[in-house]
C-alpha positions in Angstrom: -15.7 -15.5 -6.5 -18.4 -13.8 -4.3 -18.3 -11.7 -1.3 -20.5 -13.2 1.2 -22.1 -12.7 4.6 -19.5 -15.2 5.4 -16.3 -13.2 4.2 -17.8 -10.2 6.3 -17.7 -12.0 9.0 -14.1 -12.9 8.7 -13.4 -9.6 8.0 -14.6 -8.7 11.3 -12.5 -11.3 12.7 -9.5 -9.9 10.8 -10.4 -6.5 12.2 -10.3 -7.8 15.6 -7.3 -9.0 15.2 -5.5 -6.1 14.3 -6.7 -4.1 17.1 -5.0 -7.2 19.1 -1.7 -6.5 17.9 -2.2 -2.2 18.1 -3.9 -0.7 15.0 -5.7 1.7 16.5 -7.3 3.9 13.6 -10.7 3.2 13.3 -11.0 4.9 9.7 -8.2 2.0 8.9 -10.3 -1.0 10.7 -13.1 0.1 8.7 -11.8 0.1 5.4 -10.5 -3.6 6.2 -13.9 -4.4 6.9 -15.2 -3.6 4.2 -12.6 -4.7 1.3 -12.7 -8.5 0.1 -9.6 -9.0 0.4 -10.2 -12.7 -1.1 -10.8 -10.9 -4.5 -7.6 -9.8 -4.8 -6.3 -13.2 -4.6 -6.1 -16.3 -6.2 -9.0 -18.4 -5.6 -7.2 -21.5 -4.4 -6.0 -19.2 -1.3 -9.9 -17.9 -0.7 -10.4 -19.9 2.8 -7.1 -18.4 4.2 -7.5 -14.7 2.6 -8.3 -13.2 5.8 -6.1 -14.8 7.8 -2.7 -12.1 9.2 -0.7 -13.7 6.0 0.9 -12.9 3.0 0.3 -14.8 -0.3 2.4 -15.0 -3.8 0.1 -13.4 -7.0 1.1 -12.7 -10.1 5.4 -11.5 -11.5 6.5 -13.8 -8.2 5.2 -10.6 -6.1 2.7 -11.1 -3.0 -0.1 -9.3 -1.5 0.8 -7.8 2.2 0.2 -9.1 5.5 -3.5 -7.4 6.6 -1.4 -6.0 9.7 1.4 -4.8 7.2 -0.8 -3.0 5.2 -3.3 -1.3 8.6 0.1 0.1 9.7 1.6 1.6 7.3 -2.0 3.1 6.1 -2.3 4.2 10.1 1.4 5.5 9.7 -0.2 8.1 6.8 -2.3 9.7 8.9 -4.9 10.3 6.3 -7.3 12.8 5.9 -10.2 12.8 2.8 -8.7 14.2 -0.1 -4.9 13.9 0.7 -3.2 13.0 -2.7 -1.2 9.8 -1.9 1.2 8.5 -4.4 1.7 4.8 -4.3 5.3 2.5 -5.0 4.0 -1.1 -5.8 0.3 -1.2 -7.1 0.8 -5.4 -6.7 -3.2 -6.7 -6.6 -4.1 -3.8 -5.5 -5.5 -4.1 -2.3 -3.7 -1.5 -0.5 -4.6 0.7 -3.1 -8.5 0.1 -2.5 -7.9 0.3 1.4 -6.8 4.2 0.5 -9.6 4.4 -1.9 -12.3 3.1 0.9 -10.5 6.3 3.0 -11.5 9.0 0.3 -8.0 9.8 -0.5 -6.9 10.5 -4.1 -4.6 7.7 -5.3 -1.4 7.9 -7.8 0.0 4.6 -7.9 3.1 2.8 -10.1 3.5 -0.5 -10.7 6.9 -2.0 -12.2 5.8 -5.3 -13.3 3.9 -5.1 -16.7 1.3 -8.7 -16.3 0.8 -7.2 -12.6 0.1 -3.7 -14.0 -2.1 -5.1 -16.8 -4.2 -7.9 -14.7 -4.8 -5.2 -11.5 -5.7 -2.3 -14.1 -8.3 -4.6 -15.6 -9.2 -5.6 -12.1 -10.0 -2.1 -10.7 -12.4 -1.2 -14.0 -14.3 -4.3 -13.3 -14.6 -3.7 -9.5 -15.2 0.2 -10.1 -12.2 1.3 -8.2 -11.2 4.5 -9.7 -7.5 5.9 -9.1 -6.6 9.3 -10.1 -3.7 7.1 -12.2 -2.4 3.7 -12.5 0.8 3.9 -14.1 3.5 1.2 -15.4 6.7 2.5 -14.4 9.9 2.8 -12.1 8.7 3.8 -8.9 12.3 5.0 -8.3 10.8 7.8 -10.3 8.2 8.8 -8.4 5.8 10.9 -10.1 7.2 14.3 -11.1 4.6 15.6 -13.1 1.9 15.3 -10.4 4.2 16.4 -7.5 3.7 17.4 -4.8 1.9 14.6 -2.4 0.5 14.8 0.9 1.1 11.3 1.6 3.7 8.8 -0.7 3.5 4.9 0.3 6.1 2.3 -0.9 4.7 -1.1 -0.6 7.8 -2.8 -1.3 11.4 -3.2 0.0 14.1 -0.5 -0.9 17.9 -0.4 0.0 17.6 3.2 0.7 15.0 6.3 0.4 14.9 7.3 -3.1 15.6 10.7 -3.2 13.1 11.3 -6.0 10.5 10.2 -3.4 11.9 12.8 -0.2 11.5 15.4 -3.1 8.1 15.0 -4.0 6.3 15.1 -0.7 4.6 18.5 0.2 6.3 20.5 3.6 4.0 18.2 6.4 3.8 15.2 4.1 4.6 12.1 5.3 6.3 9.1 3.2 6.2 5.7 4.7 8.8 3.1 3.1 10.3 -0.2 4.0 14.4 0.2 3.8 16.9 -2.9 3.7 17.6 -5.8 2.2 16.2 -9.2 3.2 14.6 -7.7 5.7 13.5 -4.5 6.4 12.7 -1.9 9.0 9.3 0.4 8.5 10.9 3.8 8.4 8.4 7.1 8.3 9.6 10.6 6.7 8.1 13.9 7.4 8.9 16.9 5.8 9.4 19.8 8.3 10.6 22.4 5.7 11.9 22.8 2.1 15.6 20.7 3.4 14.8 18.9 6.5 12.8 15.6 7.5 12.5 14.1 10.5 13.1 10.5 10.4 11.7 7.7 12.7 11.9 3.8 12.8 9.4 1.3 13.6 10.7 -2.4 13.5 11.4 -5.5 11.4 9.1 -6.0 8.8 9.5 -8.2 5.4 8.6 -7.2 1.9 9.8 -8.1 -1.9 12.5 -6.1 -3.2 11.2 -2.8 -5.1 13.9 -3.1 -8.0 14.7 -0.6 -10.3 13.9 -0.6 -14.1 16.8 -1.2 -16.3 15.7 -0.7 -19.5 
């Protein structure tokens, strides 16, 4: 597949929608204009890729809603060079919307062909995270702790307490908590033991499951 004049212009029209239903951040809306989001999807679903929907890919995961993925990324608050750790790589097209807003991205994926077919993905489309890494996102990502910014892109029953740990004091960790469905739910960290914690409606995701073995 190519990007076209065409897809840009649905782009646009995606864009325009999302201001419709309240994404406000400009930064955001850029970064959604300018990602072909068809790329990171199966070709049979190119004529609907910009369309507010989600769509299966690969380990029976899917790729976001556009609007799903404009507000958590506007729930961030971004500024260049925050260091953002990522739950859920999936095709990777959140992870290039942070990219296109000049962050530095850590992300874990728990499904090994998803982790394989999006790392070979972002070499051939020259995205460049600081690390892609196949793992337990449970976890987090100790060893490069603190983050300014942590993003889980999938549904969990509860906060991981890993996660709460590894954001810097003013971070901010966006996650999806309940079952079959869930409700957006935004940490920040106001000192070394407390977090504020606030709510922002229903919202539905694929389970974030923790590894086993």
């Amino acid at each position: 597949m190519r990007d076209t004049l065409k897809h840009r212009g649905m782009r646009n029209h995606l864009a325009q929608l999302l201001i419709d239903k309240g994404i406000t951040d400009n930064k955001v809306l850029d970064a959604v204009r300018e990602i072909p989001r068809h790329l990171f999807m199966d070709s049979s679903f190119e004529g609907h890729a910009y369309q507010n929907k989600a769509f299966p890919i690969a380990a029976n995961q899917t790729i976001s809603h556009p609007y799903t993925v404009a507000f958590q990324t506007e729930l961030l608050q971004l500024a260049e060079g925050h260091k953002v750790l990522e739950i859920g790589t999936g095709s990777g097209y959140q992870t290039a919307i942070l990219l296109n807003l000049k962050v530095k991205v850590y992300t874990i994926e728990r499904q090994l062909e998803l982790f394989k077919k999006t790392n070979l993905f972002f070499k051939k489309m020259g995205y460049r995270p600081k690390k892609i890494i196949f793992g337990d996102g449970y976890k987090g990502l100790p060893e490069n702790a603190p983050f300014d910014r942590i993003i889980v892109t999938a549904g969990a029953p509860e906060v991981p307490k890993a996660l709460l740990s590894q954001l810097k004091v003013g971070g901010r960790l966006v996650i999806p908590i309940g079952f079959e469905e869930q409700i957006m739910t935004l940490f920040v960290r106001a000192t070394e033991k407390e977090f504020s914690k606030t709510e922002y409606g229903s919202f539905k995701f694929v389970p974030l499951l923790e590894n086993k073995n």
